[in-house]
N, C-alpha and C positions, 0 to 999 in steps of 0.2 A: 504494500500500500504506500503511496505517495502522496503527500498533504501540499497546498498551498504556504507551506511556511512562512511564509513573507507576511501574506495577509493576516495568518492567526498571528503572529507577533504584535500586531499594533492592536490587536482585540481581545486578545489573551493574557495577564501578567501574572508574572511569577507570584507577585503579593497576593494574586488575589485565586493561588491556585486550594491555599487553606482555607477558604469558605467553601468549597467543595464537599460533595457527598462523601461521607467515612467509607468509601468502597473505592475500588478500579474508577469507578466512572466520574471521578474528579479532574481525569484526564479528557474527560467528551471531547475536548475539540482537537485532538490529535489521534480518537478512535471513530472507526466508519459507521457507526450504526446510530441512525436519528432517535432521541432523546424517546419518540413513541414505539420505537421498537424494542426496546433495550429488554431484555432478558437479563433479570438479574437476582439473586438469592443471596447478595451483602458481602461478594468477592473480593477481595482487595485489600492492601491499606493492615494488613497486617502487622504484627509488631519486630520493630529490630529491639533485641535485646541483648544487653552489656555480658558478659559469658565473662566475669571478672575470677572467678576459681579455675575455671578450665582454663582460662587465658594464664593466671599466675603459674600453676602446673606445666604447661606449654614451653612458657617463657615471651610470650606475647603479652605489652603492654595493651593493648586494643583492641580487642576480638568481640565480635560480634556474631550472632545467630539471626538470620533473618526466615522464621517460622510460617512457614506455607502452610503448615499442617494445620493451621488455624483458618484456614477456607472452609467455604463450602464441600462436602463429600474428602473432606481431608486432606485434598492435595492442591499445588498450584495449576493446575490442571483447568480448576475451576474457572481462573483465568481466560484460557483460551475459548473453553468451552462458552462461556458465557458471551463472548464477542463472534465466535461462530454464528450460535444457535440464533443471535440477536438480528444479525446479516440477513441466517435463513428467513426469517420475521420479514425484513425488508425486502427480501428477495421473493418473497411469493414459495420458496422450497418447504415441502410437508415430508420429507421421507430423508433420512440421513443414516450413511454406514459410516461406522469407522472401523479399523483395527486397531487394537490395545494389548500391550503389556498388561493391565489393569485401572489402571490410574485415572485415564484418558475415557475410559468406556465407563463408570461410573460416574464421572462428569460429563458426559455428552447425556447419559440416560438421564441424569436429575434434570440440566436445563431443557434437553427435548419434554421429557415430563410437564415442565412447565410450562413450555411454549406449544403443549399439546402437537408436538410434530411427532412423527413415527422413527422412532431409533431401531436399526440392525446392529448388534456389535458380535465384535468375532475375536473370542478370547483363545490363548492358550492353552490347552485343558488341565495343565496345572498352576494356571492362574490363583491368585490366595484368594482363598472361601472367602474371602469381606468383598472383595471387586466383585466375584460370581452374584453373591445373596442380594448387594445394592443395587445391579445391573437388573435384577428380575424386581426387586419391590419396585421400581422407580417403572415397569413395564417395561421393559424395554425386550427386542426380540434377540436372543443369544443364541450364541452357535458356536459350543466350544471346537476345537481344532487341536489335531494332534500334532501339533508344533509351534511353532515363531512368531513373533510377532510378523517376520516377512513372510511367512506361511498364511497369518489370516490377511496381510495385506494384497496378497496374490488373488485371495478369493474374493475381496472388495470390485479390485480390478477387474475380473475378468467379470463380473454379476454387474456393476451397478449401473451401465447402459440399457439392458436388457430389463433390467429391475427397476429403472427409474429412480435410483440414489444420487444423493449429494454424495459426494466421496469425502468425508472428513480427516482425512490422513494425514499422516505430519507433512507439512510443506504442501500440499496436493491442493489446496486451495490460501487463500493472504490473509485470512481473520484471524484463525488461531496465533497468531504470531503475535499481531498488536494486542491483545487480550497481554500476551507473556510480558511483552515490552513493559509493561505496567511495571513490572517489578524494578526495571533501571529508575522511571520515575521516582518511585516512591526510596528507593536508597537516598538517591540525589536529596530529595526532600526530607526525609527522616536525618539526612546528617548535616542538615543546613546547605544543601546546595555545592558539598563540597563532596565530591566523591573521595570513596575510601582506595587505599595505596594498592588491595589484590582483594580478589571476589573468587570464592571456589563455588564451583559451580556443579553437582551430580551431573554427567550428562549419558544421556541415552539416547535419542535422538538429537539431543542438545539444542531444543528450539527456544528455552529460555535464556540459555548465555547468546544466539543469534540476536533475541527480541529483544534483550538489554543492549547489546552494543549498534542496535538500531535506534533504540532512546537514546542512549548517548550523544549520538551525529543529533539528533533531529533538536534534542534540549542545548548543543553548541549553538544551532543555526537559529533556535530561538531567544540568543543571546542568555541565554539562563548557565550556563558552565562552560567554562575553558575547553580548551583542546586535550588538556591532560587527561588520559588514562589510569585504569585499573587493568592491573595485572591478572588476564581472566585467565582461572585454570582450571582447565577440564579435568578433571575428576572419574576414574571407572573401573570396574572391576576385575582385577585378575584373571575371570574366566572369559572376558568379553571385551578387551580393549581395542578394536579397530582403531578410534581417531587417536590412544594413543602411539600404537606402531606406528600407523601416518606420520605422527607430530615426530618422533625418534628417525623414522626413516628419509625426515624432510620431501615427505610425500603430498602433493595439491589433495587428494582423495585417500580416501582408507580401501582396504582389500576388504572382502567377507570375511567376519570371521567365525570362521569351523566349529561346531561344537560349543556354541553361544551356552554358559550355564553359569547362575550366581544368585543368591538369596534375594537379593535386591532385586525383583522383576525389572523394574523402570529400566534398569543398566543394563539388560538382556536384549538391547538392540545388537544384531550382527552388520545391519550396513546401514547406518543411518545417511537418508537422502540430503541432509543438511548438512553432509562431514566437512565439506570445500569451506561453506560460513563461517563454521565452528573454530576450524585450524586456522581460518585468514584475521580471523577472531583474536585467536590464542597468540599468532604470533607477531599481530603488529602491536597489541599491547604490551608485548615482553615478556606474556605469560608461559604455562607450561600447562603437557597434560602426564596425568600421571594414574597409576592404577594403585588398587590396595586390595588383601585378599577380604573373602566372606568372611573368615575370624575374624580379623580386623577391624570391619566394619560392625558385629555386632558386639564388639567388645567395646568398641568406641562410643557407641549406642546407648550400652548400658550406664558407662562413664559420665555423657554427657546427660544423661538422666538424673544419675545419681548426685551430677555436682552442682548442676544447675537446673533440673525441674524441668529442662526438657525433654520429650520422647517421642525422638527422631526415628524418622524410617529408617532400613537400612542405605539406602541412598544418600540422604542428609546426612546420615553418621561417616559415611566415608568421606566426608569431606575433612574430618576431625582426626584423622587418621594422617590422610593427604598436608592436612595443615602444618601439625607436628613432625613429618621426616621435612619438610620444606623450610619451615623453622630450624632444623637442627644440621641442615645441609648447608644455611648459610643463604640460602636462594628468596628467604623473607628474611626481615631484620626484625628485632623484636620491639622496637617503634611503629613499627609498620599499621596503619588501622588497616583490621582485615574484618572482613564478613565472609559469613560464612550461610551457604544456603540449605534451611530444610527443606527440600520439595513436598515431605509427608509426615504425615504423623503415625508415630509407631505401632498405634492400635491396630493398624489395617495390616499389621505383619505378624500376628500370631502366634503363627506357624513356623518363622525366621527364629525369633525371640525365644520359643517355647524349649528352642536344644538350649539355649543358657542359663533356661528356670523351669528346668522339670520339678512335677508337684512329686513330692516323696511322700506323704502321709499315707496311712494307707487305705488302699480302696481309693482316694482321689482321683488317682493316676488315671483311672479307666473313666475316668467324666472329660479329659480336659478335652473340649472342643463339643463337649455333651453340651446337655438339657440341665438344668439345674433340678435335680428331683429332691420329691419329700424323702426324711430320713424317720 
């Protein structure tokens, strides 16, 4: 999407972007959907919060947590969906497929839900029971698949001509992106306008570090922030790091990669369509990308739970993982103000979390994922 910048600057100002609604849509006049179609369940605008115990453990004076998992349906997700589904509104579209990891297709179900349009989504079949159970209450029509996310996205493709689908796929249509963008915004604005030194970022598809470093350019050209950069650093899992081999290999694109497997659904991308964005991303800011194993991530989970009261997806945890060898490599300085992104909240991960808190009481054990019954 491409905005008139010139024009909204003299009608737009920074001062007066805080009398805006507490959601995403304090940004209206740099997102495409008219103010009567907006699809919205209070997205956005979520809280950056001071991570002062993990950052002292670290050895980061300035660390910060910027908490997605406080959206709608748990994830940042909500975001994109909610600028999609808003478009479909303005566009006349009643019928919408995606394919999902999880995240993606529980936020596409609740705001179709709402905009009464008809959702298809095409999950992994062992996608986590919370994405499955939300994806049917919210009605939506499921179709698990015995593999990938590129797996259900092949079956969008080849059906939704003949089916009369919107295709909601990452990058396969411009909405879902400004939705993500929000998130550059609101850092800029949570930290007075002055961006922070490095921004990690979980990425899977990685359309949130693309849609931030699109806020970026467009809040320079709106005279609202310098040219200076954050150091964005893609973030992924040991069993699934395409963009980082890319980024190592000083490669434009990433290869497929083989055997895509890791607690973190989100990170279970093998060839995200946006890898070129991502890297061109990472390496004009002077960033990096880097991978960290499933231990890692749900040790770091627990960590950042225990020190500070949040309970991060496994995705968002790997960032905390990723933070501390980059701190201790010398590659961040501990001045540095860093943010750090949860994409999800950990409740939606169960079944990740449950190998590092099995119930030992006894008799418990055979409930966990049960019914609560009478004793």
């Amino acid at each position: 999407m491409r905005y008139d910048l010139d024009f909204i600057r003299t009608r737009w100002r920074r001062r007066s972007v805080a009398d805006g609604a507490s959601n995403m849509w304090r940004y209206a006049p740099v997102l495409p959907a008219a103010d009567e179609n907006v699809i919205s369940l209070g997205e956005g605008w979520t809280p950056l919060l001071r991570a002062k115990r993990l950052g002292g453990s670290m050895g980061a004076e300035s660390l910060w947590v910027k908490d997605e998992g406080l959206n709608p349906t748990g994830s940042f997700k909500a975001r994109g969906l909610s600028c999609a589904i808003s478009m479909c509104m303005e566009l006349g579209i009643r019928k919408v497929a995606i394919p999902s990891a999880g995240n993606a297709a529980g936020a596409l179900a609740a705001y179709a839900a709402a905009a009464g349009i008809e959702a298809h989504i095409f999950l992994p079949c062992d996608v986590p029971q919370s994405n499955y159970l939300e994806c049917m209450a919210y009605g939506a029509k499921v179709t698990l698949v015995n593999g990938l996310i590129s797996d259900c996205a092949r079956i969008v493709a080849e059906r939704s001509a003949t089916e009369g689908w919107f295709d909601i796929s990452t990058l396969k249509e411009p909405y879902r992106i400004e939705g993500k963008k929000t998130m550059g915004y609101e850092v800029a604005e949570q930290m007075d306008w002055e961006l922070p030194d490095a921004i990690f970022y979980p990425t899977g598809g990685g359309v949130g570090l693309i849609g931030m470093w699109k806020a970026f350019d467009e809040m320079e050209r709106l005279g609202w922030i310098g040219s200076r950069r954050p150091k964005m650093i893609a973030v992924q899992a040991e069993g699934c790091q395409p963009v980082v081999r890319a980024f190592e290999e000083n490669e434009p694109r990433s290869r497929f990669w083989e055997g895509a497997q890791t607690v973190a659904s989100g990170l279970r991308v093998p060839k995200p369509l946006g890898d070129f964005l991502v890297l061109e991303a990472v390496r004009k800011s002077g960033g990096t990308a880097i991978a960290v194993s499933d231990s890692e991530m749900l040790d770091a989970g627990a960590r950042l739970a225990s020190e500070e009261g949040i309970f991060a997806a496994p995705e968002g945890a790997s960032c905390v993982t990723a933070c501390e060898k980059l701190l201790a490599s010398g590659f961040l300085k501990p001045a540095d103000r860093i943010v750090l992104y949860n994409t999800g909240t950990g409740l939606k991960y169960g079944e990740a979390y449950a190998t590092r808190f099995p119930r030992s009481a006894a008799g418990e054990q055979d409930k966990l994922g049960g019914l609560i019954t009478p004793r």
